[in-house]
Structures are given as structure tokens and as C-alpha cells.
C-alpha positions as CSV (number, residue, x, y, z in Angstrom):
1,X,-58.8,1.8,-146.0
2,X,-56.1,0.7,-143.2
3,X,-53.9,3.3,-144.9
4,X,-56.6,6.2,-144.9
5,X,-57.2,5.0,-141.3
6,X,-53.5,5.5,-140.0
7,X,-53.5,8.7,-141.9
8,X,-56.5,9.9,-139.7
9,X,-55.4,9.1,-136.7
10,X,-52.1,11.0,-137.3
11,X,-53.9,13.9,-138.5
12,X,-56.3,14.0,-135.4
13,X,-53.1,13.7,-133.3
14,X,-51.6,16.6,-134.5
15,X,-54.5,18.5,-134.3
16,X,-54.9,17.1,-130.6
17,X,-51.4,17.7,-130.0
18,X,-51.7,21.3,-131.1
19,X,-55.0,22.0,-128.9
20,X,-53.0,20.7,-126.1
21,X,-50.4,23.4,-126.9
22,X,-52.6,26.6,-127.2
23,X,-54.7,27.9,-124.2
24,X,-56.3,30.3,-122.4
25,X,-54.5,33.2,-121.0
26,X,-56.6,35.0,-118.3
27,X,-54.6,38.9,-117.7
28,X,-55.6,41.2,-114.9
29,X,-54.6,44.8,-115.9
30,X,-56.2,48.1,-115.2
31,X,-55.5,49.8,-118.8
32,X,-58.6,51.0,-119.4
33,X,-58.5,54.4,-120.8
34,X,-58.9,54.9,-124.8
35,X,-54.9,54.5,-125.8
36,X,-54.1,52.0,-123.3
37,X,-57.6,49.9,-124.2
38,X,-56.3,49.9,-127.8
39,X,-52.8,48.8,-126.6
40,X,-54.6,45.6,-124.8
41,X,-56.4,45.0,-127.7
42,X,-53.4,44.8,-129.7
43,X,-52.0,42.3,-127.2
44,X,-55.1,39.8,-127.5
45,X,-54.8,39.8,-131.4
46,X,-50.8,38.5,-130.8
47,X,-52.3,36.3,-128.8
48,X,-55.1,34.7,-130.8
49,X,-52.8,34.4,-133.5
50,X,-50.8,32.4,-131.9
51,X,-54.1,30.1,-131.1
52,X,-55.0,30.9,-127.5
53,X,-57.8,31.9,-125.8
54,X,-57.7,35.4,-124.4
55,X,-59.4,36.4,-121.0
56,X,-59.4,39.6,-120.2
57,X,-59.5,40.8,-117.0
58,X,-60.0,44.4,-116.4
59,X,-60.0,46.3,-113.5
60,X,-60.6,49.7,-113.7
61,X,-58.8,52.4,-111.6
62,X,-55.9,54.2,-113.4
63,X,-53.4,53.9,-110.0
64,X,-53.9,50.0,-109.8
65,X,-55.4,49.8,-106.4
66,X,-58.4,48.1,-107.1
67,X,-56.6,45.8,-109.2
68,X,-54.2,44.6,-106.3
69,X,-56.9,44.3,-104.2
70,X,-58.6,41.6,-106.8
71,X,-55.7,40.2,-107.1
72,X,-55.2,38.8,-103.4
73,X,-58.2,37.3,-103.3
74,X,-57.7,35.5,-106.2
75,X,-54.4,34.3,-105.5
76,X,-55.6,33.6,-101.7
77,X,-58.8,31.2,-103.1
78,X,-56.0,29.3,-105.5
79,X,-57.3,30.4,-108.7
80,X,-54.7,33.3,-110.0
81,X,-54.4,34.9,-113.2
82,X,-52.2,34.1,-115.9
83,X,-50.5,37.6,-115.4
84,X,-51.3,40.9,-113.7
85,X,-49.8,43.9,-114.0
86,X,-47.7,44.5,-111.2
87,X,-44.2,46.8,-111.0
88,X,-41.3,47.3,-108.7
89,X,-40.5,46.1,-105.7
90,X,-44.3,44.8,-105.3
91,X,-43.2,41.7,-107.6
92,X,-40.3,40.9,-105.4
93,X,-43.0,40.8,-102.6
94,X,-45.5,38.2,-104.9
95,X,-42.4,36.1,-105.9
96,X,-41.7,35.6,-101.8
97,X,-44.9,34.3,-101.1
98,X,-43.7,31.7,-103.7
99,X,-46.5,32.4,-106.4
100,X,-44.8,33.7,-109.1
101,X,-44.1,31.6,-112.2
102,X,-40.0,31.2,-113.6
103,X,-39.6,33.0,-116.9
104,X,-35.9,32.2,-117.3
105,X,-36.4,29.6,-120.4
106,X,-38.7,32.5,-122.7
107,X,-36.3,34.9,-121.1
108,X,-33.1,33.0,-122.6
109,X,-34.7,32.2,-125.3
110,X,-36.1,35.9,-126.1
111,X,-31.9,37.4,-124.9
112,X,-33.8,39.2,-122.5
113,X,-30.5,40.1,-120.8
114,X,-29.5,41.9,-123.5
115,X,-32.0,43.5,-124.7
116,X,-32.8,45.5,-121.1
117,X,-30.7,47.4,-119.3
118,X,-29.2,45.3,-116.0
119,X,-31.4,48.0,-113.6
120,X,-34.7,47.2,-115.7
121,X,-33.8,43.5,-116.1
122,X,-33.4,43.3,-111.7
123,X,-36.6,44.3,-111.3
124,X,-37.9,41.5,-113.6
125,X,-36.1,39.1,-111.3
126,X,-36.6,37.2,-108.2
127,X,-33.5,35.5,-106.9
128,X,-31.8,36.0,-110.1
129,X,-35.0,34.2,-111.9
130,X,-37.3,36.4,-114.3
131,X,-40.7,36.5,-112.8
132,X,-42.3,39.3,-114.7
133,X,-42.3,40.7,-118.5
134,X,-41.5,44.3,-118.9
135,X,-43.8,46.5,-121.2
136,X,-42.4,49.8,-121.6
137,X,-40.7,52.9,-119.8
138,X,-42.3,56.3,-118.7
139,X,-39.2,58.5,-118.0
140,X,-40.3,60.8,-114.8
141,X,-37.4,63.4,-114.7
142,X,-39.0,65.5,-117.5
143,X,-39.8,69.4,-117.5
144,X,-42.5,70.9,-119.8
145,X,-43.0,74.2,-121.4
146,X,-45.2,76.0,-123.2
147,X,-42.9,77.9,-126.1
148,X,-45.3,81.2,-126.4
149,X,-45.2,81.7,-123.0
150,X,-41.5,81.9,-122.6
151,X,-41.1,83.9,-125.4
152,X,-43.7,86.5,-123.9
153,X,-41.9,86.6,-120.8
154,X,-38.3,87.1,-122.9
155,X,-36.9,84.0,-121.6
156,X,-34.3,82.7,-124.3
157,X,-33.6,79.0,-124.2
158,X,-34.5,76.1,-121.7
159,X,-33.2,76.6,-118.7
160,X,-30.5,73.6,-117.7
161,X,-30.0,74.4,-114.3
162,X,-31.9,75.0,-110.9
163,X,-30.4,79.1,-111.6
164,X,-31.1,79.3,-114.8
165,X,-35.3,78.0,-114.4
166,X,-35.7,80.4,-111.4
167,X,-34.4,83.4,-113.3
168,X,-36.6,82.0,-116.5
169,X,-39.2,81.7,-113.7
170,X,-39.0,85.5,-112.1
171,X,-39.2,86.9,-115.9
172,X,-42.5,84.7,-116.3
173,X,-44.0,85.7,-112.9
174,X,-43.4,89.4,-114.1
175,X,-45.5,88.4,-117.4
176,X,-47.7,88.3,-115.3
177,X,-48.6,84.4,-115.5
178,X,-48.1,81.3,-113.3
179,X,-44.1,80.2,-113.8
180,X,-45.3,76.4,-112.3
181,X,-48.5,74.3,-113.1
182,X,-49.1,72.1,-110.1
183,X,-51.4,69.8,-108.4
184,X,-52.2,68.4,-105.5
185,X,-51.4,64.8,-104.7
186,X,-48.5,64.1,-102.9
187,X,-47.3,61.5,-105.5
188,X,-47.0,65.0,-107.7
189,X,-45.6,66.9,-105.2
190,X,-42.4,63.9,-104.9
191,X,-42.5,63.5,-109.1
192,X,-41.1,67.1,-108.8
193,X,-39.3,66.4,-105.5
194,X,-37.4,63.6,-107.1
195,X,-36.4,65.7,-109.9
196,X,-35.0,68.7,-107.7
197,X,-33.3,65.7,-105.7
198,X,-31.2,64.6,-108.9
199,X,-30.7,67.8,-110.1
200,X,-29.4,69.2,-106.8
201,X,-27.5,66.1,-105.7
202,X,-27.0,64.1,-108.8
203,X,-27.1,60.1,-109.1
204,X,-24.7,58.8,-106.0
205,X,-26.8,61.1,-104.0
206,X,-30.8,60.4,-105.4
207,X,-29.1,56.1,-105.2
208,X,-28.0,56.8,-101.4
209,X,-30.8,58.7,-100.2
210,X,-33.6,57.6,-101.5
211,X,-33.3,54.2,-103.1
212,X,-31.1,52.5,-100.6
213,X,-32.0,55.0,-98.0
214,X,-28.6,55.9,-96.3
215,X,-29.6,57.6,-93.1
216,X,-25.7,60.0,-93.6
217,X,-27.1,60.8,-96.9
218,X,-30.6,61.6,-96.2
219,X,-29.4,64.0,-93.3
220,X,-26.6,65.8,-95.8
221,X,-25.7,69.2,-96.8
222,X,-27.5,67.6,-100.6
223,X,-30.5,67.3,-98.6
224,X,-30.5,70.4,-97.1
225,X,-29.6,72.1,-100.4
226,X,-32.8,70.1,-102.1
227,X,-35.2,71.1,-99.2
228,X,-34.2,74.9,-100.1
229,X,-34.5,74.2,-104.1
230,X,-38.2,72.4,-103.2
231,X,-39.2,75.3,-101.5
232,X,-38.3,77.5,-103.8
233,X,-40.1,75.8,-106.7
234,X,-43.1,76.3,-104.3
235,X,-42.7,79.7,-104.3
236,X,-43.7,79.9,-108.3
237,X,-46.6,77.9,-108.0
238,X,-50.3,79.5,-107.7
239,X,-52.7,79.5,-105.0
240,X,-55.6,76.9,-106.7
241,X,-52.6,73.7,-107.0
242,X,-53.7,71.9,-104.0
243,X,-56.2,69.4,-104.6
244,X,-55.9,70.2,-108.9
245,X,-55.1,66.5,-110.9
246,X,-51.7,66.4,-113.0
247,X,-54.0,66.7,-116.1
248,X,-55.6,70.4,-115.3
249,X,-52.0,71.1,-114.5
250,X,-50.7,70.2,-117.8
251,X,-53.9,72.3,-119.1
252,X,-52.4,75.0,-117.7
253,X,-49.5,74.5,-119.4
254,X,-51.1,74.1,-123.0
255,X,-53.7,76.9,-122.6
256,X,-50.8,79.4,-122.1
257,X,-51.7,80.0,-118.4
258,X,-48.4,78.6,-117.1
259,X,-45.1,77.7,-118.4
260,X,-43.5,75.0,-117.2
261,X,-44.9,71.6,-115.1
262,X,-43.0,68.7,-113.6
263,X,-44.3,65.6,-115.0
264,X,-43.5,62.3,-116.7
265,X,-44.3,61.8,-120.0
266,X,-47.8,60.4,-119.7
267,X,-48.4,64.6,-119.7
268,X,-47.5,64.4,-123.2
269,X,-50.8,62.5,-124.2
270,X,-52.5,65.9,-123.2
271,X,-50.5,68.0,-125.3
272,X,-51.1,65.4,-128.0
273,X,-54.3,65.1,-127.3
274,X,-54.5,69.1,-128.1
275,X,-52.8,69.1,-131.4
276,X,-49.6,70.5,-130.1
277,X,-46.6,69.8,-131.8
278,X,-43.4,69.1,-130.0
279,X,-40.5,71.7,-130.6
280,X,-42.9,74.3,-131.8
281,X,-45.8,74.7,-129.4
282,X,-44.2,73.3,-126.4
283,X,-40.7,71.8,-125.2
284,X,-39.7,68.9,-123.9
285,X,-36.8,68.4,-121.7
286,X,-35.0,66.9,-118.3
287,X,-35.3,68.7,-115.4
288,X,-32.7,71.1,-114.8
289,X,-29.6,69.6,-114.0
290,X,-31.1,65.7,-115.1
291,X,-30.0,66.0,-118.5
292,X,-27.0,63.0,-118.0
293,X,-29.8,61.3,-115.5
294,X,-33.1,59.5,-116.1
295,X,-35.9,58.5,-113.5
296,X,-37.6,55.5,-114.7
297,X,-41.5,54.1,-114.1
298,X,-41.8,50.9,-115.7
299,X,-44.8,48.6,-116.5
300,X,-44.7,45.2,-116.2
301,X,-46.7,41.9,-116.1
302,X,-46.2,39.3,-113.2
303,X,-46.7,36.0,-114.2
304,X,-48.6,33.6,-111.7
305,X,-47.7,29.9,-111.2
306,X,-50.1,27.5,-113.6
307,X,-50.9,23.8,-113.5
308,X,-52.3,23.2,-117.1
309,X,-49.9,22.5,-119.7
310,X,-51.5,24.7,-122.4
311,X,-51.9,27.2,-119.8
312,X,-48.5,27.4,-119.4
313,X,-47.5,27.6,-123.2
314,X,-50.0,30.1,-123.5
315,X,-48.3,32.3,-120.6
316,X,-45.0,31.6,-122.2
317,X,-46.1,33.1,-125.2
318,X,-47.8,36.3,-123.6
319,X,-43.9,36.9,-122.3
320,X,-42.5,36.5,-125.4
321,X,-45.1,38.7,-127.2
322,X,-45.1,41.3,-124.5
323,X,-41.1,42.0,-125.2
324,X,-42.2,41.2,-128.8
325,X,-40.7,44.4,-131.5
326,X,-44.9,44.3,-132.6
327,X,-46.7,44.8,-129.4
328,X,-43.7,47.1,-127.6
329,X,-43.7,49.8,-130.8
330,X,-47.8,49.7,-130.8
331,X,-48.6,50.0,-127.0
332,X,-45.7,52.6,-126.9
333,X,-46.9,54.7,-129.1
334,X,-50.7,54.6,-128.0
335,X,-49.1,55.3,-124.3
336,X,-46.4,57.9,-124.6
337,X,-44.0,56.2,-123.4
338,X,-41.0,54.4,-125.3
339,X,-40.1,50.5,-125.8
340,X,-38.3,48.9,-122.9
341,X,-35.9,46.9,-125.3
342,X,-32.6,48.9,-126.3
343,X,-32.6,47.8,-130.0
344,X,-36.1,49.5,-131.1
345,X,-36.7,51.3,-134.3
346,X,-38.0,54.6,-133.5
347,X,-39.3,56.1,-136.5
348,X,-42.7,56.4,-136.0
349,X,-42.4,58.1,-132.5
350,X,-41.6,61.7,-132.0
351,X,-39.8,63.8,-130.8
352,X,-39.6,64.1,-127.3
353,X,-39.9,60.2,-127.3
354,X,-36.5,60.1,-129.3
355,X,-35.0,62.0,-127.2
356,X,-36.4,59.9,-124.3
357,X,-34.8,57.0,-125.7
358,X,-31.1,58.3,-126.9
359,X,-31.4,59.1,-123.3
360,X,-32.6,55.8,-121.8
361,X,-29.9,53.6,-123.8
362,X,-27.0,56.6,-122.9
363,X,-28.3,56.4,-118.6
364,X,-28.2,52.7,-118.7
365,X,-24.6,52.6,-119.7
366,X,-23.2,55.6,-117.9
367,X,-24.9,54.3,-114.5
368,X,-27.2,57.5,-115.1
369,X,-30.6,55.1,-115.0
370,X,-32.0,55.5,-111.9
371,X,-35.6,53.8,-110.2
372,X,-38.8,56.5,-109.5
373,X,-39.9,56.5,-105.9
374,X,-42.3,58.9,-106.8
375,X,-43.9,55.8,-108.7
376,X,-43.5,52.8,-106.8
377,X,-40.3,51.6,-108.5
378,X,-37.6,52.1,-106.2
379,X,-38.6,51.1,-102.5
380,X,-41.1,49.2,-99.9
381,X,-44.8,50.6,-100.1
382,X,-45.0,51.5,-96.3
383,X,-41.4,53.2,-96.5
384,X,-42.4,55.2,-100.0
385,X,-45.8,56.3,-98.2
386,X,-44.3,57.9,-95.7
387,X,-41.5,59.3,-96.9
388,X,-43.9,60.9,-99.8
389,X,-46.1,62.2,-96.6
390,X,-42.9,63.7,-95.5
391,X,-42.0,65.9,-98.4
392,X,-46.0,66.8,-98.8
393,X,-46.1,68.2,-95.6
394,X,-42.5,70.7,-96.4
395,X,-44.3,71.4,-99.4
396,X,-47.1,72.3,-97.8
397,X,-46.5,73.8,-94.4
398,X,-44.4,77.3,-94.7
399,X,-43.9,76.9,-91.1
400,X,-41.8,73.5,-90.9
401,X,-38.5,74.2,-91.1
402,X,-35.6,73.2,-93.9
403,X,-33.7,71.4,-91.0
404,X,-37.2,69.9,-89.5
405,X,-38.3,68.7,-93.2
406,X,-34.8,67.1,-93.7
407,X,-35.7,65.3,-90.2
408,X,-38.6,64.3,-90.6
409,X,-37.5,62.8,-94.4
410,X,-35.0,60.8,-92.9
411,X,-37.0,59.9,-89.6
412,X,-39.7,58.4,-92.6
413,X,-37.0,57.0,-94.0
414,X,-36.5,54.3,-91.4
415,X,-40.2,52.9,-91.5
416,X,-40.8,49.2,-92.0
């Protein structure tokens, strides 16, 4: 009986030990549309069987707004999240507050180092500690095109440079259709800004303007040269744009209405979505001039400072799963967008994803990988708003001046 007794207890101890070891992971995230719901989904069922408790925490608004704003008042009453999904420079501004959790063991564990590119893996960081778990990347530079249209309009091949799309562009305008699909926000007027940017001026330039914000380089003859490319690409877009979503844009685009749109590769869940095949009812490629360049949006998960122990193991694990081969080929797929790690298999994506990713592992070593302002990944909030004000208001207003807009840019520029 003494022996059955002993053996009891150490079974109970295990099994308490265990319990100790699992626990409940409470993740704020605003995924909430049909792919990106079956993506978190995915993420919960790593989770449980692993043996924690998953909490899921919601928050719907596609842009993230309402999330961040739940955010701070949890973090501010002392009861945060286990993770929230939060990107750029915004987790740089968490981690100073002194919030953020230190990923560094999962991180060494995982090779995290060398399984993301050193520009992806810096915006991970805090001080040189990991703070936040990458999930994937949405390259921004991309150009779209509907094939029919441009073989209506005689244009033969994908035009490479800013010459060759506005002479494909003149032929489609003499079709008799729209050359440029467009919207109305001013984060889609800079996606295409951006792109015209790093096509004009190339990689040194987009860096020194509008990453590190050189006032010489925002005021250059590159910048002049963009403003006059910008405008231009105005010129071929119709009279409805302003105030139209990305999405009816891209409708454009698939219905045969327009031929080409700016527009990172989220636009090719629509297409998708309409049973078009890439390579044979519509093309996929950089931005003229971008094809050595690549403008990255990447999602990500801060994790938040916890007290419990299991809590803690349980985070640890929802890092490690997050970077996990499973969960990155799943969400990715669902999403669009391609793996963040460099050694996936990409045999079930398609295409343009391929492409996307020969091109993501090729930018990261040729210095060619380069953060999206356009989506919050390359500069301060107050900074980004009103430099993306700025380039809204060229866009818009005829009147202002190439010289004015390239003032005004740079004056934006300076904000704090």
C-alpha cells in the first residue's frame, strides 16, 4: 500500500507539475475577416495542443485602431494581454514604456536570427532584445494588371519602367478604358507614392528620404523627378477615385474596366476571390523600376510582460508557434501574403506569391529590402501622418506646385 501510495503522489506531481506549465494565453488581434478568422483559428488549435487555454481577444476594425485604443486601457489598469498585434515602430514605442516582455530565450532557441532577414528581425527588437513575433510579409511595391485589357489596347509585355507603363498607359486610355484604378484614402495615394519613389530614386534614395528622413534628400532633384512621375500617374486615373476603397479599385481591375492598380498583395485575395488565375487572367508584378527592390508590411505580435508562471510558458509557446513552419504556411496562404522565415517550402502557394518570395530572400541580401511608410513600418505615427497628408494634397490639388509639393513633403518631414 506504501508503495502504491508513493507511486500516487508522483503521479499527481507530474500531473501538477504539468498544469503548472500550460496556461492561458489571452491575444488581442483585429483579424476578423473570413481568411484571417480561419488563420486565428489555426493558431488556437497549436495552442491547445500544446495544453493551454486560449483567450481570444478580438477587436474588430480591419486598420487596428480600435484595437490600440483597447489596448491602452488595458495596459494602463495593469491587466495586459498576453500578446497584441502591433507592427513597426509602434513596438519600439510599447517596449519604452517598459511593458514589453524579452523573447531572446524562444528567439535563440527558435534561430530567429537566422531565419529573418536583419531589417525584419530590427523591428522585432528593442535594445537588441526580441519583443515581438513576426507573422508574415505583405510586399507593397506591387503593380497589377488585368491581361485582356492590355492585350485590347495592343500593349505587348509588362511594362518595367516609369516610360514604358505610361506609353502602355496612353495605348489603354485610347482603348477607350481607365489606364489606373484608384481610390481615395491617402494611405493609397502614398502605397503608389512609395512605389514611384523607389522606382524613380531607387533604394539609397526611398532609405534617405523617407525612412531616415534626410532633409538634402527629401529637397533633391529625385524628389523633384518623383513629384513629376506622381503626377503624371494622376493623370491616368478617372474622375470617381476619390473617396472609392482599394477593393472597388481592384474590381475595376478584374471586371476589365481598368488595367493596372498600385497595391500590395492583400489585392490579390480579390482577384482570388473571383476565380482569376494568376499569369493568365491578370499579372503580377513590381512596380516599374522595383523589380531589384521590395517594400515590406509586416505583421507581428507584441508580447506584454506577465507575472504567472504558466502564463509565461504559455506566451513562450505562442512565439514559438507563431514563427512555427505549421502556422506561418497556413495563415499565409489564407492571407496572401508569404511566410516571414527564409527557409519556407512554397509549394502550395502560387504564383505571384513565389515570385514574392524569390524576391523577399534576393532584397534581403542585396540591401534591396526596404520598410513601407505607406503602412506604418518605416517611421513615427505623427511624422508618417503628415507626411502622407502631404503627398495627398499634390495628388490632389492640380494647383500646388512640383517645387511647393516637394516643400511642403520635406517641411512634413520634420514633425515630431
Amino acid at each position: 500500500m506504501l508503495k502504491l501510495s508513493k507511486l500516487a503522489t508522483a503521479v499527481a506531481l507530474v500531473v501538477a507539475g504539468s498544469a503548472a506549465m500550460a496556461g492561458e494565453v489571452e491575444v488581442l488581434h483585429y483579424w476578423t475577416s473570413g481568411g484571417e478568422a480561419k488563420s486565428v483559428a489555426e493558431l488556437k488549435k497549436i495552442m491547445e495542443g500544446k495544453g493551454h487555454t486560449w483567450k481570444d481577444f478580438a477587436v474588430a476594425g480591419g486598420g487596428g485602431d480600435n484595437a490600440a485604443t483597447v489596448l491602452k486601457s488595458r495596459v494602463v489598469s495593469g491587466n495586459p494581454p498576453a500578446a497584441a498585434q502591433i507592427k513597426g515602430p509602434a513596438i519600439q514605442e510599447w517596449a519604452s514604456e517598459g511593458v514589453l516582455g524579452n523573447l531572446d530565450a524562444t528567439a535563440t532557441a527558435e534561430k530567429w536570427d537566422s531565419l529573418l532577414p536583419k531589417v525584419v528581425a530590427d523591428v522585432m527588437k528593442y535594445k537588441g532584445n526580441y519583443v515581438a513575433a513576426p507573422v508574415n510579409v505583405h510586399r507593397v511595391n506591387w503593380m497589377w494588371a488585368n491581361a485582356a485589357v492590355l492585350k485590347k489596347a495592343g500593349v505587348k509585355g509588362t511594362p518595367k519602367t516609369w516610360p514604358e507603363f505610361f506609353a502602355a498607359a496612353d495605348l489603354v486610355k485610347k482603348a477607350g478604358l481607365i489606364a489606373v484604378a484608384h481610390g481615395g484614402q491617402n494611405w493609397q495615394d502614398f502605397t503608389t507614392f512609395e512605389s514611384v519613389a523607389l522606382g524613380v530614386g531607387g533604394t539609397k534614395f526611398y532609405n534617405d528620404a523617407l525612412v531616415k528622413l534626410d532633409q538634402k534628400a527629401l529637397t533633391s532633384d529625385a524628389m523633384v523627378k518623383t513629384l513629376e512621375t506622381f503626377r503624371k500617374v494622376k493623370s491616368y486615373t478617372d474622375a470617381a477615385a476619390p473617396g472609392r476603397d482599394w477593393n472597388l479599385a481592384t474590381a475595376m481591375v478584374i471586371q476589365e474596366k481598368a488595367a493596372f492598380q498600385f497595391m500590395g498583395d492583400w489585392a490579390k485575395g480579390e482577384f482570388s476571390a473571383a476565380g482569376k488565375v494568376p499569369g493568365k487572367d491578370y499579372i503580377c508584378a513590381a512596380a516599374p523600376g522595383t523589380d531589384k527592390a521590395y517594400t515590406f508590411n509586416v505583421d507581428s505580435f507584441a508580447m506584454f510582460k506577465l507575472k504567472d508562471a504558466g502564463a509565461q510558458k504559455a506566451q513562450a509557446d505562442l512565439a514559438a508557434s507563431i514563427m512555427g513552419t505549421q502556422f506561418q504556411e497556413v495563415f499565409n496562404l489564407n492571407k496572401g501574403s508569404i511566410p516571414v522565415r527564409l527557409n519556407m517550402d512554397m509549394a502550395k502557394f502560387d504564383d505571384c506569391a513565389k515570385l514574392s518570395a524569390k524576391d523577399f530572400v534576393d532584397t534581403a541580401k542585396s540591401g534591396g529590402l526596404v520598410p513601407s511608410v505607406a503602412h506604418g513600418m518605416a517611421i513615427k505615427p505623427a511624422a508618417e501622418g503628415a507626411i502622407k497628408d502631404a503627398v495627398s494634397q499634390f495628388w490632389n490639388d492640380d494647383k500646388i506646385s512640383v517645387a511647393d509639393g516637394v516643400k511642403n513633403i520635406a517641411k512634413a518631414a520634420a514633425t515630431k
